[in-house]
GUDREN-282599 format. One record per residue (C-alpha): residue number from 1; z, y, x. Coordinates in pm, 1 decimal. Example, Ala and Ser with C-alpha at 12.3 -4.5 7.8 and 13.67 -1.06 7.14 Angstrom:
BEGIN
   resi         c3         c2         c1
      1      780.0     -450.0     1230.0
      2      714.0     -106.0     1367.0
This chain:
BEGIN
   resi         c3         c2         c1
      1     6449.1    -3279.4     4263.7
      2     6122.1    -3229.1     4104.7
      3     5943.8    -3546.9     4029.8
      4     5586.3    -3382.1     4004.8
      5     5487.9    -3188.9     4284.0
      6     5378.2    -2836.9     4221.3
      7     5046.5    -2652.9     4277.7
      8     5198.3    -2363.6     4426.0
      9     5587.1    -2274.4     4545.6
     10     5782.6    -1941.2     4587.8
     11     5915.5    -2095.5     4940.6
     12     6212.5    -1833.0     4955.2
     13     6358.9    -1871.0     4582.4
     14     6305.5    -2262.9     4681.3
     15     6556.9    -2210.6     4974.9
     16     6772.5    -1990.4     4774.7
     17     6815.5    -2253.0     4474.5
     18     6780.3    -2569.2     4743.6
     19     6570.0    -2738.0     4562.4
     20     6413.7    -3059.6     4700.5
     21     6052.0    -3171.5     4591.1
     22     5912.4    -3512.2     4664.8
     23     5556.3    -3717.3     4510.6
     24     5280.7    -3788.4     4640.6
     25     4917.2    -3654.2     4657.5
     26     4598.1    -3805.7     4668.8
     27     4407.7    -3761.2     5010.3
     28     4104.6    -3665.4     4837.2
     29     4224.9    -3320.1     4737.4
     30     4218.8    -3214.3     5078.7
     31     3887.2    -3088.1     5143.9
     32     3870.6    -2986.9     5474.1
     33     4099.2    -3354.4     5580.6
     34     3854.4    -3498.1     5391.5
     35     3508.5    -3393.4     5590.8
     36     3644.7    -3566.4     5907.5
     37     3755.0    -3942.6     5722.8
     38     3562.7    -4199.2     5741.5
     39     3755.8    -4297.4     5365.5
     40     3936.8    -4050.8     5173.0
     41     4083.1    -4313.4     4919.2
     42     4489.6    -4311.0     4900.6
     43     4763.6    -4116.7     4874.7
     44     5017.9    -3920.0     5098.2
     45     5370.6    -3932.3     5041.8
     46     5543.9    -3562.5     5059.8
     47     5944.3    -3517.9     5073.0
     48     6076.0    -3179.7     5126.1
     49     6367.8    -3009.1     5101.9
     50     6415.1    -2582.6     5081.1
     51     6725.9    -2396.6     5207.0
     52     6850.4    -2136.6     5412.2
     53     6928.0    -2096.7     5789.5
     54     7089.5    -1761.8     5787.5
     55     6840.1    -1489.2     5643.4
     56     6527.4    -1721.3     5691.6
     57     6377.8    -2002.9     5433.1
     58     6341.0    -2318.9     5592.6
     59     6131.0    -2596.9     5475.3
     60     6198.7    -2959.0     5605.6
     61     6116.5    -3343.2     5547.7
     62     5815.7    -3553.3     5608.4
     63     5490.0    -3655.6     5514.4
     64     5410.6    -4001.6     5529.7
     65     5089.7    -4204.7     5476.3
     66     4826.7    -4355.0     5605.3
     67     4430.4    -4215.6     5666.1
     68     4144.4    -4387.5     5752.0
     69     3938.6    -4219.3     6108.1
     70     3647.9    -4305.6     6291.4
     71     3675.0    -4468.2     6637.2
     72     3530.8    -4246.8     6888.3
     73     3485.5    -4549.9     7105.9
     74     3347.4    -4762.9     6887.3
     75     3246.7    -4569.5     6572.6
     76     3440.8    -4841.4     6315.9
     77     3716.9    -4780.5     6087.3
     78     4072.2    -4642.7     6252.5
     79     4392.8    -4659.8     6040.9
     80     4600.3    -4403.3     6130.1
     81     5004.2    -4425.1     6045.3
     82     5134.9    -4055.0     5974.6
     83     5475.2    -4022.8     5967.3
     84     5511.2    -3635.7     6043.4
     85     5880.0    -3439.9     6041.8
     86     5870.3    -3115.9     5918.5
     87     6042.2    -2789.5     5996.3
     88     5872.4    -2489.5     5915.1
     89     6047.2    -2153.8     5867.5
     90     5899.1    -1877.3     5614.8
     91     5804.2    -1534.9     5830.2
     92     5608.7    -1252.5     5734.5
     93     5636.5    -1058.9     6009.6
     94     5536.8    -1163.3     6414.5
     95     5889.9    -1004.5     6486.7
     96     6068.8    -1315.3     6279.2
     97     5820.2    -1528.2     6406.5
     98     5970.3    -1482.5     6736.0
     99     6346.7    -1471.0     6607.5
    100     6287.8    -1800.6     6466.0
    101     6447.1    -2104.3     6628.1
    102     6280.6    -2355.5     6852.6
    103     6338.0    -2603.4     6627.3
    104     6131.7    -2470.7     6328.5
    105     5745.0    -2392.3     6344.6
    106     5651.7    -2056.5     6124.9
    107     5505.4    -2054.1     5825.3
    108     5342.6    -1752.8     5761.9
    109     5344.5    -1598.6     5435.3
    110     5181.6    -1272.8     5290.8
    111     5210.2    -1342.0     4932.4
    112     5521.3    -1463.3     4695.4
    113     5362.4    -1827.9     4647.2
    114     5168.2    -2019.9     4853.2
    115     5009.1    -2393.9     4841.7
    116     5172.6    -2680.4     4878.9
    117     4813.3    -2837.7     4937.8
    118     4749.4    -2608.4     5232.6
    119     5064.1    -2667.8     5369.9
    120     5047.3    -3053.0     5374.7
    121     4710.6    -3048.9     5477.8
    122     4734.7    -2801.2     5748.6
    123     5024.7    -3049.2     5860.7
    124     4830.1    -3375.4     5872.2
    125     4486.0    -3175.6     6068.6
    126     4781.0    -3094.1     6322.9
    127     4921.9    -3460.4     6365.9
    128     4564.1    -3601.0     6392.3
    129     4447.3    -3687.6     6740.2
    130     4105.5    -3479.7     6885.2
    131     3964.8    -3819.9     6971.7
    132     4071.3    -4108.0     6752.8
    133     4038.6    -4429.2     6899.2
    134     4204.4    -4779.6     6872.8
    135     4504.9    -4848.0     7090.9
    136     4315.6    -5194.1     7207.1
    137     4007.3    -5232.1     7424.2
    138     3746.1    -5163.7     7137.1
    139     3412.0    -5297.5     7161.6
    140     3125.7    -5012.1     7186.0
    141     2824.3    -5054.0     7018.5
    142     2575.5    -5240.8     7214.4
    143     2227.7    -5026.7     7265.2
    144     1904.5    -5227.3     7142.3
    145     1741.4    -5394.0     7412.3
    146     1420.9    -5251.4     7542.8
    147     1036.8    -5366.5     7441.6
    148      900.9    -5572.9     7715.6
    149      718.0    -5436.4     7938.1
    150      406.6    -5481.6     8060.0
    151      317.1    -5417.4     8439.2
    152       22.0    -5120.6     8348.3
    153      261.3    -4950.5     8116.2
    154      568.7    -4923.9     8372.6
    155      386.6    -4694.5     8556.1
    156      335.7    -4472.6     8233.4
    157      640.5    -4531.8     8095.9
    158      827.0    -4374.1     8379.7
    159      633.0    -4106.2     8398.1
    160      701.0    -4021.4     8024.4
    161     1028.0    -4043.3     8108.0
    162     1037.9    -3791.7     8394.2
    163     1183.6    -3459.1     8286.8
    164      966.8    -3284.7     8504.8
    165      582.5    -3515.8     8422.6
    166      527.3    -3210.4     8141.4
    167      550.6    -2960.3     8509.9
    168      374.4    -3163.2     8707.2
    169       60.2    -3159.6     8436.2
    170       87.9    -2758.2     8395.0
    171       64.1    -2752.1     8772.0
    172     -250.7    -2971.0     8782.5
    173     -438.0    -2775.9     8507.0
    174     -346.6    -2458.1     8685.7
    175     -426.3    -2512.8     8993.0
    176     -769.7    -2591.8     8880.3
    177     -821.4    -2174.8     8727.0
């Protein structure tokens, strides 16, 4: 087992040696993870392990850690526990993507390494919910309250307000031609 995790893997001689690979990796390296954290501080814990399941390279474990979201609800800090199996198998072709068992997800490769990065971080933008929000009743943010208003200026106010008051002037200034 490799104690440092590398940059980039041959996923097939991996599975053909069985090595395992485990470390961790700091959540700021993932750029495109990172543009949708409200913190990118911390680190991700990666465990894999390479073999073969007949003629295909399989790559399984987990990723584990924890990343900080945005409420959608109420636009504070979310913690969000990851804890994500993994079970990809290494295709090239859309032919073995469709031989390849239910249980495994395909990896698609076109070159002889690929990124370990990309393939943890593809992971975790998978396992994130579309609309992160806390499990509880969350409070939203209260709007400010309106400027009082005086009696003259409700009149004008809701006609400033009316969608249509910008219509309703061209139609006046027209009709005068």
């Amino acid at each position: 087992m490799l104690d440092r995790l590398p940059d980039f893997l041959d996923p097939i001689l991996y599975a053909e040696q069985r090595r395992e690979t485990a470390g961790q990796m700091a959540v700021a390296g993932f750029a495109r993870l990172s543009e949708i954290l409200k913190d990118n501080s911390g680190k991700i814990a990666v465990d894999f392990s390479f073999e073969k399941k007949g003629r295909v390279a399989t790559i399984q474990g987990s990723i584990k850690g924890e990343l900080v979201l945005v409420c959608q609800n109420c636009l504070q800090e979310l913690i969000v526990h990851i804890d994500i199996p993994v079970n990809l198998g290494v295709v090239s072709t859309l032919e073995q993507a469709d031989r390849l068992a239910a249980e495994f997800d395909p990896l698609w490769m076109d070159e002889e390494t690929i990124s370990l990065q990309e393939i943890v971080e593809d992971e975790l933008l998978l396992a994130l919910p579309d609309f992160p929000r806390h499990s509880h009743e969350c409070v939203k943010h209260e709007q400010a309250e309106p400027a009082s208003i005086k009696p003259d200026d409700e009149n004008n106010q809701q006609k400033s307000n009316n969608p249509f008051s910008v219509l309703a002037q061209l139609k006046k200034n027209t009709g005068d031609l």
